[in-house]
N, C-alpha and C positions, 0 to 999 in steps of 0.2 A: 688181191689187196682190198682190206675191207676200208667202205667208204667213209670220210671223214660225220663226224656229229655235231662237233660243236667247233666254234671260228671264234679268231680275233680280230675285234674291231674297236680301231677311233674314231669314237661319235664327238659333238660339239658340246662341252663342258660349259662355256662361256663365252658369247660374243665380245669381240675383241675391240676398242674403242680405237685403237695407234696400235703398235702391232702388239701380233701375237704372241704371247706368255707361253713358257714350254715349260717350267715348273710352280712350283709353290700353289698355293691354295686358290690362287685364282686363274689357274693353268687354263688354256683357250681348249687344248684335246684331252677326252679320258681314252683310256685305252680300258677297254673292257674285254669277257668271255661272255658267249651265248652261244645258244641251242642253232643248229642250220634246219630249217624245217623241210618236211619230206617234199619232194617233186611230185609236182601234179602233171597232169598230161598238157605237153606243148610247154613245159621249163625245162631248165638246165640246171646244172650243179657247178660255179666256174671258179679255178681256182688264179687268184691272181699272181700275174709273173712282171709285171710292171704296171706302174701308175703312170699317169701324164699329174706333171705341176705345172699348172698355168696362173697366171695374175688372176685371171677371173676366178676364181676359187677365191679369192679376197673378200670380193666383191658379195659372194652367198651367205658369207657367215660375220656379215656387216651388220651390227646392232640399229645402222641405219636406215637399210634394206627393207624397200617396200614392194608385196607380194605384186604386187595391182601396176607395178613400174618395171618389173622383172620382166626379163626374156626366160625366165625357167624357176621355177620354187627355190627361196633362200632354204639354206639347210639351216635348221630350227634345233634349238639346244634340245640333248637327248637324242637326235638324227647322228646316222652313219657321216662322219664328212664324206662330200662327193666328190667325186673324181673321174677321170675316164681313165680308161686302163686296155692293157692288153689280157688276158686269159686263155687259162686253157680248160678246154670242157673236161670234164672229168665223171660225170654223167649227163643222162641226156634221156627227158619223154618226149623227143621231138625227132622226125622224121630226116628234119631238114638239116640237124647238126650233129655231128657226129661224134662221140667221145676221139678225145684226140688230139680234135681240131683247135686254133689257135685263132682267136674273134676282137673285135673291138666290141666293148662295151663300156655305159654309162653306170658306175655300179657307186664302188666308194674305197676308204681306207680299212678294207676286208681283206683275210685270208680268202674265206669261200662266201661266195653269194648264192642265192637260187634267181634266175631272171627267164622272163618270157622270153621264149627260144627268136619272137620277131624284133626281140632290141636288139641284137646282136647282129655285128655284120663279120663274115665270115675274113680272113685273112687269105690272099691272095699271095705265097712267097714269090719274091724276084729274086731272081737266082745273083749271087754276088752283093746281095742288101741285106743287111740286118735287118729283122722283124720291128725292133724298136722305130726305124723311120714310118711305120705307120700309126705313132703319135707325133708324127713331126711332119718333115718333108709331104711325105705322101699321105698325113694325115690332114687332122683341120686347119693346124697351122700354114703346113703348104695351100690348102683350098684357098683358105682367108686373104692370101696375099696376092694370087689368083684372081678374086672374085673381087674385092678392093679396089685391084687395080684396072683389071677389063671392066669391072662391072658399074661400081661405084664410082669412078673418077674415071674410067676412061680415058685411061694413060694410052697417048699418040707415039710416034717417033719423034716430031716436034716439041714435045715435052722436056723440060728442064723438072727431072722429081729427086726429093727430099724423104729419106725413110728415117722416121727417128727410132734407136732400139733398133741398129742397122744390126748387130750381132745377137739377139734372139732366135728364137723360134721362127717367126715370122718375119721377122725383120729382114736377116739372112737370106729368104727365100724371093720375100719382093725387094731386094736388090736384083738376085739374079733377072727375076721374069720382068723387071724393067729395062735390064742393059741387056739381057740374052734373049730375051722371046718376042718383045715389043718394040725393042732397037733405041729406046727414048735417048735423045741425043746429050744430054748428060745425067750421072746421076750421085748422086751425093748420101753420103750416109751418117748418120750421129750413132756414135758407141761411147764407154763410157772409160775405157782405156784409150791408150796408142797401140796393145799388141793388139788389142779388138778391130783398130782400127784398121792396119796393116791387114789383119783378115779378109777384112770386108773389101778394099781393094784388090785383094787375092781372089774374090768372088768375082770381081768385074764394078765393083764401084771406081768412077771415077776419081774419085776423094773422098776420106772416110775421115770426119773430126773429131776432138775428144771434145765432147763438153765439158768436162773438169779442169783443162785447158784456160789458163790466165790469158790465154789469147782468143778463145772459143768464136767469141761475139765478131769480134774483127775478122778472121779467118772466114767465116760464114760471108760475112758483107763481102768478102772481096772473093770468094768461090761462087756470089750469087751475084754478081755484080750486073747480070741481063737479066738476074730475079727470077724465080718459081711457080711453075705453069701447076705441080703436083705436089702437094706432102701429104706423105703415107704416115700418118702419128701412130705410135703406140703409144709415148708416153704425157701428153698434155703438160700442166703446169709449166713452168719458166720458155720451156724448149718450145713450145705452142706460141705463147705470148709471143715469144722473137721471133718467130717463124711469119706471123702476120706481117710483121715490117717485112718479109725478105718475098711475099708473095706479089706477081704479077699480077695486072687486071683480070680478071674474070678468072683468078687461078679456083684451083678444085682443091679440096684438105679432105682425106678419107682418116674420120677419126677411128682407130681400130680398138685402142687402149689409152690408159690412165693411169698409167704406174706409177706416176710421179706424187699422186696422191692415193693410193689404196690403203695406204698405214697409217694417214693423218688424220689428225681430229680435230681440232683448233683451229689448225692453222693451215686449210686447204689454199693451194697455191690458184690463185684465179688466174682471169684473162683482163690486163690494164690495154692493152691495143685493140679491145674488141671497133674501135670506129675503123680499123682499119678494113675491118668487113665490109663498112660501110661505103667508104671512099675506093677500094678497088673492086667493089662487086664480086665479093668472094662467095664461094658455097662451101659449107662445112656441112659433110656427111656423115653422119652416124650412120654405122651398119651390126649385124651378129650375125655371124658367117652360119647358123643353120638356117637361115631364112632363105638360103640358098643350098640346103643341105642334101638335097636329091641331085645336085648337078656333082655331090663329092664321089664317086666312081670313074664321072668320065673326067675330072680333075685328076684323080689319081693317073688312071692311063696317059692323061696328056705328060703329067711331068715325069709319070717315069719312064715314056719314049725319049722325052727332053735329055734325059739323065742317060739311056743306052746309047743316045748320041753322040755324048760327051758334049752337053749343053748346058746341063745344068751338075753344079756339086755336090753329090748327095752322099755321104760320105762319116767317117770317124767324128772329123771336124763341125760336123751340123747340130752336133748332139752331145749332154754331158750325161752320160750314163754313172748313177750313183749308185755302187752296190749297197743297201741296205739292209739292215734288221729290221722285223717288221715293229721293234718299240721306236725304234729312229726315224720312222715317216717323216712325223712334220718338223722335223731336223733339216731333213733333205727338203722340202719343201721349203724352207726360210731361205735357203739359197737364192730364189728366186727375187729377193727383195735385197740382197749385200752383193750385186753381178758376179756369184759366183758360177755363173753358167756362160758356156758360150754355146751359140743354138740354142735348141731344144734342150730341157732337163727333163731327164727321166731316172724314178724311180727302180731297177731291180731288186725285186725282193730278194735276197739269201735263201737256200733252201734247211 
């Protein structure tokens, strides 16, 4: 089989002010053809079989977006959009990877990429696991939730914690490693359904609310009624805001995400309770889970002994596997922002 020449790729047409445009003249992706240039010694040739959509990918191709404030280069109109993905090698001038084989890598919204064979981390199969959880579960998203929670906040068993974006990627997982691995003596989750919500207690939350819920605010006050030692945020804006009135003394906030504003422009939803920081001695932690990114191997082993145990759910249910065309990407990716996803969303590409 002769090796592919040329690939398709969407690069960033136009930074998106609110959200993203998927046609007409001021469309946010092009979709292009180009040349795949030859392999040099110690690259690979990878072909992609799934993408990761994450919030943060919002966040790169933000008209806002400043280099010198970033955790990693915005992608710049003209650029490949980024993404992490699964692939499979399909050649190979490197020793250490094998055509064949099946990698994580940091590439983009490509057919084939060429990448130094030391970005890539190799796939490990668990027998009885989809490949895909290692964009989720057993990927960053499990780390993140992980590292958040031991790391950053320092979730006890004494803890009363709060995950908002309980039916996510992430969300889903620090539920579990709160009520399953840490033992924290209750834990509460925010989704953005009721069948979301009924999940997440299927995972081991204690009570899972809707925020869309005409009762939302009141349910919270009376499910935190001894108040919150831990909130694990993904999403900021309003649920953030309310969340300060519902925090104990000296509580911890691990901010992970911002989803409640990655599409806005105007009209960014602030923080009116911030004196409540003041008056209960809060700490609000920002973190980005590669700052801890060498510790993601022995993260992985931990949760997927958790999982062989029958400790943690790792499972159909974690993930919304979207089979795709590769002109539908950023289709599937707007998912992301209308909770079309429970878990993780991932991309499969069509062959």
């Amino acid at each position: 089989m002769s090796l592919p020449t040329k690939t398709q790729q969407w690069i960033l047409n136009e930074k998106p002010y609110a959200e993203a445009v998927l046609e007409g003249e001021n469309q946010t992706f092009k979709l292009v053809t180009t040349d795949i240039p030859a392999l040099k010694d110690g690259e690979v040739l990878l072909k992609t079989v799934y993408l990761s959509n994450d919030p943060a990918q919002r966040g790169w191709i933000s008209p806002y977006a400043i280099p010198g404030r970033l955790y990693m280069p915005p992608v710049e109109v003209g650029d490949v959009m980024k993404s992490m993905g699964i692939f499979r090698v399909v050649d190979s001038r490197s020793a250490a990877v094998e055509v064949g084989s099946l990698v994580n890598a940091v590439s983009g919204w490509t057919e084939y990429t060429v990448i130094n064979a030391k970005d890539v981390v190799k796939i490990t199969p668990q027998a009885g696991l989809p490949e895909t959880h290692f964009l989720g579960a057993l990927g960053l998203p499990g780390h993140t939730a992980y590292y958040g929670l031991t790391q950053i906040v320092k979730a006890t068993s004494e803890d009363t914690v709060v995950v908002s974006g309980a039916a996510g990627a992430v969300g889903n997982i620090a539920i579990q490693i709160a009520k399953k691995m840490i033992g924290c003596k209750k834990v509460i989750g925010i989704a953005g359904t009721d069948e979301k919500c009924r999940w997440v207690e299927k995972l081991g939350a204690d009570v899972c609310l809707n925020y869309k819920s005409a009762s939302y605010k009141q349910d919270l006050e009376k499910e935190t009624s001894d108040l919150v030692n831990v909130f694990f945020d993904n999403v900021a804006g309003e649920i953030l805001d309310f969340m300060l009135t519902r925090m104990a003394k000296y509580g911890r906030v691990a901010a992970c995400g911002a989803i409640a504003n990655y599409n806005r422009d105007n009209d960014i939803i602030g923080i009116k309770n911030f004196y409540e920081v003041v008056y209960m001695r809060l700490q609000i932690l920002g973190f980005i889970n590669i700052d801890w990114f060498d510790h993601l191997p022995e993260v992985q082993a931990l949760l997927a002994d958790e999982w062989k145990k029958g400790k943690l759910v790792i499972g159909d249910e974690n993930e919304t596997v979207v089979d795709t065309s590769f002109k539908d990407i950023p289709r599937t990716w707007m998912l992301l922002f209308s909770g079309g996803n429970t878990g993780k969303l991932i991309t499969k590409l069509q062959e």
